[in-house]
C-alpha positions as CSV (number, residue, x, y, z in Angstrom):
1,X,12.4,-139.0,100.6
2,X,12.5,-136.7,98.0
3,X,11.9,-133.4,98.3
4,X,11.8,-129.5,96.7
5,X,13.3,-126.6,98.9
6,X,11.6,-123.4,97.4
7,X,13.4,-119.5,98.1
8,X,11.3,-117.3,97.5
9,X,12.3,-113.5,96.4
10,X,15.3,-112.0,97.8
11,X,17.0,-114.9,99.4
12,X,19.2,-115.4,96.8
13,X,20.7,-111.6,99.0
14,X,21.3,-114.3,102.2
15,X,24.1,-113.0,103.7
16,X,24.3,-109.6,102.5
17,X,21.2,-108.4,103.1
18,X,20.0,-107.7,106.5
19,X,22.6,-110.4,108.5
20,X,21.7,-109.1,112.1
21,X,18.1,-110.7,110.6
22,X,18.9,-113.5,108.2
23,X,22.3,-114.4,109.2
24,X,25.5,-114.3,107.3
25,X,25.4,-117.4,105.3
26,X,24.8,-117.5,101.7
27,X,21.8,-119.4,100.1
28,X,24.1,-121.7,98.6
29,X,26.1,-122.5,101.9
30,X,22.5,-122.7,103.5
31,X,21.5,-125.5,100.3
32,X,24.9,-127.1,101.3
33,X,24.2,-127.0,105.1
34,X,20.7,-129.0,104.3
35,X,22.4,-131.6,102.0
36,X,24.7,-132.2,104.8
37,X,22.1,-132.6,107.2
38,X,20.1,-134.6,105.1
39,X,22.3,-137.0,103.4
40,X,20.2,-140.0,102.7
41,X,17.4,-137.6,101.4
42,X,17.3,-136.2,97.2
43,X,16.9,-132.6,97.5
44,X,16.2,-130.6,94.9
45,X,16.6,-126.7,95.5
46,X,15.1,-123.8,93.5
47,X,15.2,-119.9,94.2
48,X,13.3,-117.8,92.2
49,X,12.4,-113.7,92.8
50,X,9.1,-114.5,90.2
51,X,5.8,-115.3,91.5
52,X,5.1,-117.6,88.2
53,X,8.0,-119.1,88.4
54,X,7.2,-120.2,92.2
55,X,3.8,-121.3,91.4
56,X,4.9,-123.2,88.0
57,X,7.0,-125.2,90.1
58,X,4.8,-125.8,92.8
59,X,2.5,-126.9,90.0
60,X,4.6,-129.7,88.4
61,X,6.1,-130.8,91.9
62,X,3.6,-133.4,92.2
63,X,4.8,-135.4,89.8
64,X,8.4,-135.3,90.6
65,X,8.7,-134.8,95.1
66,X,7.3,-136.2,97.9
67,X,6.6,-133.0,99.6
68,X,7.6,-129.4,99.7
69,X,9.5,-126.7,101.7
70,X,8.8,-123.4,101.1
71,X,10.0,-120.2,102.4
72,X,7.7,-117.7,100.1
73,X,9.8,-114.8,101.0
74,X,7.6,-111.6,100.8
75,X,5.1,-113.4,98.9
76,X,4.3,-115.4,102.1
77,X,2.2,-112.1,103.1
78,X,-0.2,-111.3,99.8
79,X,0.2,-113.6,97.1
80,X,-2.8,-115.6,96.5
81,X,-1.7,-116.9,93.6
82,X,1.1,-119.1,95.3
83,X,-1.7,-119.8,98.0
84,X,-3.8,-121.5,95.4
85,X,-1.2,-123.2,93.6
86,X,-0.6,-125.0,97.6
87,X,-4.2,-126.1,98.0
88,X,-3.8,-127.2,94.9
89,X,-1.0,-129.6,95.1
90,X,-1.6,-132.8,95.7
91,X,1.8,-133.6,98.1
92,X,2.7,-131.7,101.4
93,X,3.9,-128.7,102.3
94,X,5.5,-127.4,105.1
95,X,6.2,-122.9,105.1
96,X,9.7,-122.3,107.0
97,X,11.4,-118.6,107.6
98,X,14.3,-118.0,108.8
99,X,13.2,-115.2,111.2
100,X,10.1,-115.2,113.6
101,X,8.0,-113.1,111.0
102,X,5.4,-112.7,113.7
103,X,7.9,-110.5,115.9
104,X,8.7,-108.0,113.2
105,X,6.9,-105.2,111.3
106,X,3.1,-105.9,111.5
107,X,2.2,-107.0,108.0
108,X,5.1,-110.5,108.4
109,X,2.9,-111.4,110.8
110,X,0.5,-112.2,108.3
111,X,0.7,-115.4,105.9
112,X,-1.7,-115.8,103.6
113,X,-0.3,-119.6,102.8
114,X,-0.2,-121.0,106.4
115,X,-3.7,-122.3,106.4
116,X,-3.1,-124.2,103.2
117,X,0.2,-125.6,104.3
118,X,0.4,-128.7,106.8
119,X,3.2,-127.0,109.1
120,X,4.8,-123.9,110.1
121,X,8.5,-123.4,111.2
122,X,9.8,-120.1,111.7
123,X,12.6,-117.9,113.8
124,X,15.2,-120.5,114.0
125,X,17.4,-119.0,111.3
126,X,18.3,-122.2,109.4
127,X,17.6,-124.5,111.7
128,X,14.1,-123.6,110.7
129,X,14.9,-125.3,107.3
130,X,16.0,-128.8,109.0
131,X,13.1,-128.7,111.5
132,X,10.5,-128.2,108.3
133,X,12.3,-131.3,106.4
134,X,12.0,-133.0,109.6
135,X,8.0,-132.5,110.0
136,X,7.6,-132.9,106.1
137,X,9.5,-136.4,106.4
138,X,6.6,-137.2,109.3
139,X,3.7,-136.3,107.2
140,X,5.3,-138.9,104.0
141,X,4.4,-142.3,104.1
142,X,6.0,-144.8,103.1
């Protein structure tokens, strides 16, 4: 399989900010933890704090990935823009997070992309990452 991982704003702060929330592991140790994980797989990571950016790769990943993971970040609560650019895409996509945004301040438990993505993994910290890739590689046919 060959996939993206998208990281949304801020996470390129994992493991300085908030670690009693996101943990205390970098983004890249969380990138190397995936690879590890998935070994046979091509993963292709990309972080951006930009909204175009996000949905300018969303838009070209079609031509290059199987499927998508996507942890939106803050945009996963009111950007439409990255909501169209998923219902737009013509490969899967599965939303992760690394906390359970529906047990924290009222406006995570909203996600404007959920209904527009085939799956939703979230509060497993970065176990949430591995059980998205797991339920992204179950939607790809062969």
């Amino acid at each position: 399989m060959k996939a993206l991982i998208i990281n949304g704003p801020n996470l390129n702060y994992l493991g300085k900010r908030k670690p009693e929330i996101y943990g205390n592991r970098s983004l890249e140790e969380l990138n190397e933890y995936i690879n590890s994980y998935y070994k046979k797989d091509t993963l292709e990571f990309f972080q951006s704090n930009h909204e175009g950016s996000i949905i300018d790769k969303i838009q070209e990943a079609s031509l290059k990935y199987e499927g998508i993971v996507i942890n939106a970040g803050a945009f996963t609560h009111y950007s439409y823009a990255i909501r169209d650019a998923i219902e737009a895409c013509e490969i899967p996509i599965v939303e992760v997070h690394l906390s359970n945004v529906a047990a924290r301040e009222r406006f995570r438990s909203i996600s404007v992309i959920s209904e527009v993505c085939q799956g939703t993994v979230a509060g497993f910290g970065m176990e949430s990452y591995i059980l998205g890739i797991r339920g992204l590689k179950s939607l790809i046919v062969d």
